[in-house]
Residue, then its C-alpha position, 0 to 999 in steps of 0.5 A: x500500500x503507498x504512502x501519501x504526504x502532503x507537504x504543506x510547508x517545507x524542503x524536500x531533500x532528495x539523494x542523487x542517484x545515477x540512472x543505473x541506481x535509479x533502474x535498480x531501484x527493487x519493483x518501482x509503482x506509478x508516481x515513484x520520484x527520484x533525483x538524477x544526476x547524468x548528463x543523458x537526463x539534461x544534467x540534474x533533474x526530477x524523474x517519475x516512474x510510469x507504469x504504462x510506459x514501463x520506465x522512469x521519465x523525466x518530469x520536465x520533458x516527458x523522455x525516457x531517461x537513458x544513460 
């Protein structure tokens, strides 16, 4: 069962992680966020894992991410 939050006020830190460990991240669920670090992702940037396209997307531009 997922957990929701809503955070009202305050700072999200997130660990960078590479796409690599970002794809081994153990069985993934829609809306599942992460921070990468790679330069095949734009640098620095938000991904979401989308179950219909059975991967992790960038946020800001809808791509797949790749290494």
């Amino acid at each position: 069962m997922a957990v929701y939050q809503d955070l009202t006020v305050g700072v999200l830190r997130l660990t960078p992680m590479t796409v690599e460990q970002i794809g081994s991240i153990p069985n993934p669920v829609n809306g599942t966020v992460a921070f990468c670090t790679n330069e095949g992702t734009s640098g620095r940037c938000l991904v979401s894992y989308d179950e219909t396209a059975a991967g992790w997307i960038v946020v800001e531009t809808g791509a797949a991410v790749s290494a």
